[in-house]
Backbone as XML, in Angstrom:
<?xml version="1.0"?>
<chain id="A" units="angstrom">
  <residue number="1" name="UNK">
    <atom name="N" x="3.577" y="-20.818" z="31.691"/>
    <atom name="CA" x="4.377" y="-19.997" z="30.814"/>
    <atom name="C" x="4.262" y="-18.541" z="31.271"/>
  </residue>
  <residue number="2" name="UNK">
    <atom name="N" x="5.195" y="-17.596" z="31.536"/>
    <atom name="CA" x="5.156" y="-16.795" z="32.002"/>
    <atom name="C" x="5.268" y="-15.496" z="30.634"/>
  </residue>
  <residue number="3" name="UNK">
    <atom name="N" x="4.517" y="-14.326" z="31.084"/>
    <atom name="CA" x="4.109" y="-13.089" z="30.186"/>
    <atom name="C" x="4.699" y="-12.142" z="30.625"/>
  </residue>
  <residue number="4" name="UNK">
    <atom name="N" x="5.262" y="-11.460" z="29.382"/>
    <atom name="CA" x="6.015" y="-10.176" z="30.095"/>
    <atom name="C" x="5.470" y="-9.288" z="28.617"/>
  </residue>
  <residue number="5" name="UNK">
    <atom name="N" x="5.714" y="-7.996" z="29.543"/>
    <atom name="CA" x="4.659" y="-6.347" z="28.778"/>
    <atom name="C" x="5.498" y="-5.656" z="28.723"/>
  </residue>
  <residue number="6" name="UNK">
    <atom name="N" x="5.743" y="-5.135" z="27.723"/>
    <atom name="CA" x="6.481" y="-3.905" z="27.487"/>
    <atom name="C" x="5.624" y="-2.662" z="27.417"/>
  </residue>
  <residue number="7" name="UNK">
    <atom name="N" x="6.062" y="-1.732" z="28.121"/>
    <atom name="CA" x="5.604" y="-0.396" z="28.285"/>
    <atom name="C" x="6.568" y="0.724" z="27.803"/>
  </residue>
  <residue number="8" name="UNK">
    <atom name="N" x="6.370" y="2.111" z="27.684"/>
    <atom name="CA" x="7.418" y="2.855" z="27.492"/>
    <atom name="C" x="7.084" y="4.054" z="26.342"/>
  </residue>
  <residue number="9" name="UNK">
    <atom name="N" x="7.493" y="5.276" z="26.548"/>
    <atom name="CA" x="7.531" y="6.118" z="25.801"/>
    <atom name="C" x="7.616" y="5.976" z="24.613"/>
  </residue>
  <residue number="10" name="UNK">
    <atom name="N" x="8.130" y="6.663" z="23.742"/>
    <atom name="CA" x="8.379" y="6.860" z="22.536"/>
    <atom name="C" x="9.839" y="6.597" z="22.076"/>
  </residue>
  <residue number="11" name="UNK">
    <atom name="N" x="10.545" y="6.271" z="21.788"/>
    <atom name="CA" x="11.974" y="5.470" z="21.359"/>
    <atom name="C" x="12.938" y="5.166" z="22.739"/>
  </residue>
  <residue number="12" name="UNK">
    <atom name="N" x="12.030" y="4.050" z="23.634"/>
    <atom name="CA" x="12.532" y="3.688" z="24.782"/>
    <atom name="C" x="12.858" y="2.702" z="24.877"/>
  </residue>
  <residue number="13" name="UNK">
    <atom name="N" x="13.132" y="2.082" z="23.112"/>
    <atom name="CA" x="13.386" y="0.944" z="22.952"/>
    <atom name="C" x="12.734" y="-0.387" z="23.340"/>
  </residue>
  <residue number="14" name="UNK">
    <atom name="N" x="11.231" y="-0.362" z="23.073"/>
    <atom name="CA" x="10.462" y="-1.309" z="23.290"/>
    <atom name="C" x="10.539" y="-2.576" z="22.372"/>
  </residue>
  <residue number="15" name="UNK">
    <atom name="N" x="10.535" y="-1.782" z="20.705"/>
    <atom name="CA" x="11.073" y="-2.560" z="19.731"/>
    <atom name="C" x="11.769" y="-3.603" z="19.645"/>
  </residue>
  <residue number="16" name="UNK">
    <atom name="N" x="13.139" y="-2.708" z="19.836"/>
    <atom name="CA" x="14.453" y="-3.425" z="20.134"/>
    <atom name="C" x="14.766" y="-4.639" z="21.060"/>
  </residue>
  <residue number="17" name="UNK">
    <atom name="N" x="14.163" y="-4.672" z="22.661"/>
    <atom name="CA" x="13.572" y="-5.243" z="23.595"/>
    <atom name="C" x="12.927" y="-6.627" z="22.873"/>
  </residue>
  <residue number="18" name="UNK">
    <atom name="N" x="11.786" y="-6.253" z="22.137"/>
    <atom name="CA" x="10.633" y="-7.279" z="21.247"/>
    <atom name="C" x="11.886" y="-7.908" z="20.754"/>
  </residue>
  <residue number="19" name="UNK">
    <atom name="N" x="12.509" y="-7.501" z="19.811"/>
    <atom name="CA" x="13.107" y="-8.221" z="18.624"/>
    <atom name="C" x="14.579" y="-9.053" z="19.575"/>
  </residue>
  <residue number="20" name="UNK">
    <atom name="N" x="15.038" y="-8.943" z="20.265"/>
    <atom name="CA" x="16.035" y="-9.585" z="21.486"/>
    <atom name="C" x="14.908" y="-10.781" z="21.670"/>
  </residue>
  <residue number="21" name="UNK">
    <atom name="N" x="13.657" y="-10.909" z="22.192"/>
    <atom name="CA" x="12.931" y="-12.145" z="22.663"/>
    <atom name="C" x="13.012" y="-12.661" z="21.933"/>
  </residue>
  <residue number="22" name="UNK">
    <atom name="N" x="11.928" y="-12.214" z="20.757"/>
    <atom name="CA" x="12.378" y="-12.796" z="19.655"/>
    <atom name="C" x="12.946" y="-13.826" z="19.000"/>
  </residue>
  <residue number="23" name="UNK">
    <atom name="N" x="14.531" y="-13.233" z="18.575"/>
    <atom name="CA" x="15.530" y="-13.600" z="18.744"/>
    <atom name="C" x="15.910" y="-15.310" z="19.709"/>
  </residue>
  <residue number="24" name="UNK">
    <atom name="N" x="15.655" y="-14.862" z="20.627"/>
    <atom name="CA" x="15.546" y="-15.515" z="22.061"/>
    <atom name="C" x="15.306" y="-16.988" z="21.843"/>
  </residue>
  <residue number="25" name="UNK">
    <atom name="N" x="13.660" y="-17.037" z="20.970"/>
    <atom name="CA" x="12.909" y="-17.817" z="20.674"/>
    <atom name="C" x="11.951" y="-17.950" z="21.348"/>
  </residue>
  <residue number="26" name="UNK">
    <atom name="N" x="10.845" y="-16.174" z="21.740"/>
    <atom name="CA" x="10.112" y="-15.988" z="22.872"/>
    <atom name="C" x="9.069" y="-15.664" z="21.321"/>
  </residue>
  <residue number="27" name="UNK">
    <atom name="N" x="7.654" y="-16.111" z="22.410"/>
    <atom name="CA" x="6.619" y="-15.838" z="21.064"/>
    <atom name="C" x="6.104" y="-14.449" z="21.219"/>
  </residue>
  <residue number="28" name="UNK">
    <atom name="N" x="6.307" y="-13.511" z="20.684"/>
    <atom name="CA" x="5.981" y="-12.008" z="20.413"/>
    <atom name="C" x="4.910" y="-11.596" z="19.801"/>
  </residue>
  <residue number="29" name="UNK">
    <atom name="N" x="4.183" y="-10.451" z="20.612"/>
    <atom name="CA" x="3.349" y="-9.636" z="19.753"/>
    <atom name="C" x="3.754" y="-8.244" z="20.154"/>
  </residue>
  <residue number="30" name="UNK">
    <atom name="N" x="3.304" y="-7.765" z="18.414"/>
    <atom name="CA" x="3.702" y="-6.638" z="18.948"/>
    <atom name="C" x="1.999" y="-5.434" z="18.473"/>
  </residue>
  <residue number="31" name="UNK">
    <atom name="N" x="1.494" y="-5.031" z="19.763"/>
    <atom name="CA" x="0.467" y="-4.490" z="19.278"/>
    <atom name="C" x="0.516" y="-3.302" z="18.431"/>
  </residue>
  <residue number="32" name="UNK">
    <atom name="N" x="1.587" y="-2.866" z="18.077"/>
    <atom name="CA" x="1.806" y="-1.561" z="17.017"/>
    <atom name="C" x="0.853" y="-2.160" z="15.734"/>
  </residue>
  <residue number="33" name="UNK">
    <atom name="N" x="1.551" y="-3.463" z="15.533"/>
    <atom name="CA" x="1.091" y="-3.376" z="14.315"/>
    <atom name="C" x="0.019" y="-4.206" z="13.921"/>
  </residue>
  <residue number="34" name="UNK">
    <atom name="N" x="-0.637" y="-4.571" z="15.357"/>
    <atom name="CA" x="-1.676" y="-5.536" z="15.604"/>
    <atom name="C" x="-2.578" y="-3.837" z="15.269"/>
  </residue>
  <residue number="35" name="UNK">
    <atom name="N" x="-2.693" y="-2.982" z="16.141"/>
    <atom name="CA" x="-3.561" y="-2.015" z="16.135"/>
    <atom name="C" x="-3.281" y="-1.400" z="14.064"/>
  </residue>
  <residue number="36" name="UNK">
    <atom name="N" x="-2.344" y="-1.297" z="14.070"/>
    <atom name="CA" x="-1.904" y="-1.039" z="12.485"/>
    <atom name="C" x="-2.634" y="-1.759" z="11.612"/>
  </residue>
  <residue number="37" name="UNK">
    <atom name="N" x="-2.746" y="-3.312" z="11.568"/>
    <atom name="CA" x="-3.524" y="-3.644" z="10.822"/>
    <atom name="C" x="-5.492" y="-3.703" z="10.948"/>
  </residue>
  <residue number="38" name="UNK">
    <atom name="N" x="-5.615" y="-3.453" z="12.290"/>
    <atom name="CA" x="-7.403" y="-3.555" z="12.716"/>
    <atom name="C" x="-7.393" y="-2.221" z="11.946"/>
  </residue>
  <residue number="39" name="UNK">
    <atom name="N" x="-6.689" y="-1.119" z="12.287"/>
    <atom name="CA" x="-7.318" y="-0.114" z="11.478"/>
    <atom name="C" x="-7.624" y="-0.015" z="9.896"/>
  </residue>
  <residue number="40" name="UNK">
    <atom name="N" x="-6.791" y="-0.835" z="9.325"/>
    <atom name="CA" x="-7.571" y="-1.328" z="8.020"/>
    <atom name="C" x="-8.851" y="-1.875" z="7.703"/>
  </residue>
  <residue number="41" name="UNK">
    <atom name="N" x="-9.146" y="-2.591" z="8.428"/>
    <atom name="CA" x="-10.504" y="-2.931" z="9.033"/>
    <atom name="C" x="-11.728" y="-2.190" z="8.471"/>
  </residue>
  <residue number="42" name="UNK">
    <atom name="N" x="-12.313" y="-1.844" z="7.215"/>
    <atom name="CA" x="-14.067" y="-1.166" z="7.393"/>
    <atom name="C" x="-15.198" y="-1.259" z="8.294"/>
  </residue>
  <residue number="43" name="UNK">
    <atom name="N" x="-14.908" y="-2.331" z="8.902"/>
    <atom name="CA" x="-15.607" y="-2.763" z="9.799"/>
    <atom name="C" x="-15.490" y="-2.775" z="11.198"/>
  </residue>
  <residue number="44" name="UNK">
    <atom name="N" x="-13.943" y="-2.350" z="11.409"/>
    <atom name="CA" x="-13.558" y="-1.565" z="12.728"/>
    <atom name="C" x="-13.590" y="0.234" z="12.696"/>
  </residue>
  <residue number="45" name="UNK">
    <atom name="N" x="-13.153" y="0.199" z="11.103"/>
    <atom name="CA" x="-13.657" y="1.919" z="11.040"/>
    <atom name="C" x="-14.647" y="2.395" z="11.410"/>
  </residue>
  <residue number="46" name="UNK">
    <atom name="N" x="-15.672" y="1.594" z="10.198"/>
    <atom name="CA" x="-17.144" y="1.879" z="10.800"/>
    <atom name="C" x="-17.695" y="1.907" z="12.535"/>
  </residue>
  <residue number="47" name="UNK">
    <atom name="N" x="-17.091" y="0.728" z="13.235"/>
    <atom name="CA" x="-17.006" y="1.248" z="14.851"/>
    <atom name="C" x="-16.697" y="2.484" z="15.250"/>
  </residue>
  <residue number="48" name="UNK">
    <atom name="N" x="-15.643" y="3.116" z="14.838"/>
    <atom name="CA" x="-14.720" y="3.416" z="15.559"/>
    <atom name="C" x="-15.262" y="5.522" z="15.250"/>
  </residue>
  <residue number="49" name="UNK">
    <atom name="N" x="-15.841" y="4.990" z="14.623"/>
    <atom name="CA" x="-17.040" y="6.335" z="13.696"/>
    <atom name="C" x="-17.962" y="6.466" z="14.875"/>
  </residue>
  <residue number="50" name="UNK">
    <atom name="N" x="-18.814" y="5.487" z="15.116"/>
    <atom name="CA" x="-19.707" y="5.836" z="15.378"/>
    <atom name="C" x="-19.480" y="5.908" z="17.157"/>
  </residue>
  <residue number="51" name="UNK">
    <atom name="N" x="-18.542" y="5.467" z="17.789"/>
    <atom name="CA" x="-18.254" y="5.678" z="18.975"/>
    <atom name="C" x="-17.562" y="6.834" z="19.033"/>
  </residue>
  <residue number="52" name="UNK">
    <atom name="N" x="-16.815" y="7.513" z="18.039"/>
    <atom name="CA" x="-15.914" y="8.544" z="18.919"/>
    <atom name="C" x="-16.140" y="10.079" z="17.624"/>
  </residue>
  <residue number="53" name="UNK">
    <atom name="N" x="-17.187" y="9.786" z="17.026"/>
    <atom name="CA" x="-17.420" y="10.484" z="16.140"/>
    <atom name="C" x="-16.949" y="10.554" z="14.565"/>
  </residue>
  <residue number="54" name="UNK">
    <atom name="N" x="-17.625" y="10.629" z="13.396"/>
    <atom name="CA" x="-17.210" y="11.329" z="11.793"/>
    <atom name="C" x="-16.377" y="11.852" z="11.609"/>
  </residue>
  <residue number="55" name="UNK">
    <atom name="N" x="-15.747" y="12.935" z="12.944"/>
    <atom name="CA" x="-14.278" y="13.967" z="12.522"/>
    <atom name="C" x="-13.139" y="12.835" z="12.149"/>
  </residue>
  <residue number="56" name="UNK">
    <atom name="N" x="-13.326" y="11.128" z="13.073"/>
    <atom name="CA" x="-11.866" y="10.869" z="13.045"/>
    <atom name="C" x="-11.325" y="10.135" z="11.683"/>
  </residue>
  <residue number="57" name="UNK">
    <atom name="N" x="-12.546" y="10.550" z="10.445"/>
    <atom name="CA" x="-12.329" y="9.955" z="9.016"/>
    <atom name="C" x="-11.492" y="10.821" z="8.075"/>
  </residue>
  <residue number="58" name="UNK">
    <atom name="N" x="-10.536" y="9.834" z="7.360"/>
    <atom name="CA" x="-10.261" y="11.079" z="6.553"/>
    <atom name="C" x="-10.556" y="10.091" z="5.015"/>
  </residue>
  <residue number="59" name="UNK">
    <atom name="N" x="-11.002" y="10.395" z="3.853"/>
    <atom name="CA" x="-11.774" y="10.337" z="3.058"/>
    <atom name="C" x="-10.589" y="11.098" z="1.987"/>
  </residue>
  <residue number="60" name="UNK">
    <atom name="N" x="-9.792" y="9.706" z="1.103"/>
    <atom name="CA" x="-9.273" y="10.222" z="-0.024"/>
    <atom name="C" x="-9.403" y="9.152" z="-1.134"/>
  </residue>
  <residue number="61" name="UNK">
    <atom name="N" x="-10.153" y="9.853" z="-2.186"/>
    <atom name="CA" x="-11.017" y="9.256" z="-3.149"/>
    <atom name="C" x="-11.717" y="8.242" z="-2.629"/>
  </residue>
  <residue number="62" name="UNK">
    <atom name="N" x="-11.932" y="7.097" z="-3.182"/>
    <atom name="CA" x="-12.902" y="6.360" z="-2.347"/>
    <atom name="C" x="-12.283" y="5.409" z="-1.239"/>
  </residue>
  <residue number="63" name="UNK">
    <atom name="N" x="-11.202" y="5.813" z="-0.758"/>
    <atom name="CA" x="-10.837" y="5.223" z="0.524"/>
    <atom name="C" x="-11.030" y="5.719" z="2.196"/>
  </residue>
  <residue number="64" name="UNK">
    <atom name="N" x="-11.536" y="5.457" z="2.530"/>
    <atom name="CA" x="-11.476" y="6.090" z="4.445"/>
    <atom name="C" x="-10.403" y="5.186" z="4.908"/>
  </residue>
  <residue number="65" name="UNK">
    <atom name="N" x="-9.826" y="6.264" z="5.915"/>
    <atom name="CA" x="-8.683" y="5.643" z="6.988"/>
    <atom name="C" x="-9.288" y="6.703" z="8.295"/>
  </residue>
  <residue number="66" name="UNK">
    <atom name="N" x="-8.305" y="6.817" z="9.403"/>
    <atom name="CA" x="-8.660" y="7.178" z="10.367"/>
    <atom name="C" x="-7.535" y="8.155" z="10.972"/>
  </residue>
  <residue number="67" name="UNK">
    <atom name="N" x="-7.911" y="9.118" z="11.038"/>
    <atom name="CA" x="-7.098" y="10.082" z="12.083"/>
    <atom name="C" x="-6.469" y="9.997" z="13.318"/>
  </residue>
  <residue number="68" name="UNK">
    <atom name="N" x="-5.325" y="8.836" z="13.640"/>
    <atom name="CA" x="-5.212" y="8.579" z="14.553"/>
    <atom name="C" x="-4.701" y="9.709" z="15.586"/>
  </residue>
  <residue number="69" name="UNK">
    <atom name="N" x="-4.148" y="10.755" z="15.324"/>
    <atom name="CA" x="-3.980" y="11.952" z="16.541"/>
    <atom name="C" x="-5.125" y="12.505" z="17.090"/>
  </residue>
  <residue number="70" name="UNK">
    <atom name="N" x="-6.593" y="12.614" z="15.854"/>
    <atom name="CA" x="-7.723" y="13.012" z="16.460"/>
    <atom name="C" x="-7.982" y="12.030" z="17.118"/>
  </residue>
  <residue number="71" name="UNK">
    <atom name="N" x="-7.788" y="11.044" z="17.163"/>
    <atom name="CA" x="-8.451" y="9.694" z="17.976"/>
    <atom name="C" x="-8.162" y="9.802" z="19.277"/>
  </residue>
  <residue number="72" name="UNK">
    <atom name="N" x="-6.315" y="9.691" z="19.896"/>
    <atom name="CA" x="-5.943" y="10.260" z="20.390"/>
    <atom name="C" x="-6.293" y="11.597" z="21.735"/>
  </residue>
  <residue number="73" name="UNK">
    <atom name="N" x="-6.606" y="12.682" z="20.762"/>
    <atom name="CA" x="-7.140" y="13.843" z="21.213"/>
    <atom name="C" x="-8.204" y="13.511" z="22.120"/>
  </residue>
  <residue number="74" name="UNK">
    <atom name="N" x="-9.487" y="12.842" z="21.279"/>
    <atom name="CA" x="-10.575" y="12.484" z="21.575"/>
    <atom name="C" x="-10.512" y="11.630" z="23.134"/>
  </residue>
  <residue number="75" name="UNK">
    <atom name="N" x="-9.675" y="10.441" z="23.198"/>
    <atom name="CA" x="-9.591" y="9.476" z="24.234"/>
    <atom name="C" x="-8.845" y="10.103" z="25.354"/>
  </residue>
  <residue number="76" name="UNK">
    <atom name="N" x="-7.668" y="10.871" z="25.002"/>
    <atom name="CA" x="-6.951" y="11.400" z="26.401"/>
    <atom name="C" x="-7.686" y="12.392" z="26.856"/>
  </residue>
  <residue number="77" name="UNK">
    <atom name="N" x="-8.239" y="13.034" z="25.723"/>
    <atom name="CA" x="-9.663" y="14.582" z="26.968"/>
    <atom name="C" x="-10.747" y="14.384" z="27.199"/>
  </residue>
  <residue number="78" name="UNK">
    <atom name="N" x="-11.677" y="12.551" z="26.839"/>
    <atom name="CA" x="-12.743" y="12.401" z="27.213"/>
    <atom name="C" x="-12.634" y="10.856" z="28.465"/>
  </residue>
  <residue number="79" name="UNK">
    <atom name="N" x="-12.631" y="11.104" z="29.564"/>
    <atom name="CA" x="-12.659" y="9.281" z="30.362"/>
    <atom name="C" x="-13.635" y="8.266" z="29.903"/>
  </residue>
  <residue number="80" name="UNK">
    <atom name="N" x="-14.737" y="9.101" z="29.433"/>
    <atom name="CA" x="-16.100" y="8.283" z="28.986"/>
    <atom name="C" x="-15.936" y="6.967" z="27.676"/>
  </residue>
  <residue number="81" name="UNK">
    <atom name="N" x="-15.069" y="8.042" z="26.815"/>
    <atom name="CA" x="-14.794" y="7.476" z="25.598"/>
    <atom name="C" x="-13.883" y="6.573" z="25.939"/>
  </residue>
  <residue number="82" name="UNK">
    <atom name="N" x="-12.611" y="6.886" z="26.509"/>
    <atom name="CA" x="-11.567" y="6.194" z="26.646"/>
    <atom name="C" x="-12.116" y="4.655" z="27.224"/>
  </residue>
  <residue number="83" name="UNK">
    <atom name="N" x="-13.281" y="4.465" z="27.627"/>
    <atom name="CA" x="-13.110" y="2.998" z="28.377"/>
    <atom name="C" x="-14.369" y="2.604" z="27.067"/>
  </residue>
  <residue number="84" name="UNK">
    <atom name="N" x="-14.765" y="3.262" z="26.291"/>
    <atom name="CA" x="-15.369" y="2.716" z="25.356"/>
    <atom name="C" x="-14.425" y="1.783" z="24.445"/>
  </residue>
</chain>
């Protein structure tokens, strides 16, 4: 069975692409919202703390989520982190 990857900027129509296979009757993932839902995760938060630091929490009432642009920040200006 053969695998195909979508790559691509920001509205380069990767989506659109997905949802055509799809369609198709091709079996799809789409990691947007694979990564979308791990970050719900407490237990990937809690990782994700202690590898790339406390700044990337944000803390409203008793919920934590995660700063994904600091995350971001963090992985594209450190190589160390990034392969963490």
């Amino acid at each position: 069975m053969p695998f195909i990857g979508l790559t691509g900027g920001l509205g380069a129509g990767k989506t659109t692409v997905l949802g055509f296979f799809k369609r198709s009757g091709a079996h799809t993932i789409n990691a947007d919202k694979l990564v979308h839902e791990s970050l719900k995760n407490p237990a990937i938060i809690k990782k994700l703390a202690r590898l790339l630091g406390r700044d990337i929490l944000i803390k409203k009432a008793s919920k934590v989520s995660v700063n994904k642009k600091r995350i971001a920040e963090i992985i594209f200006n450190d190589p160390q982190k990034r392969m963490a």
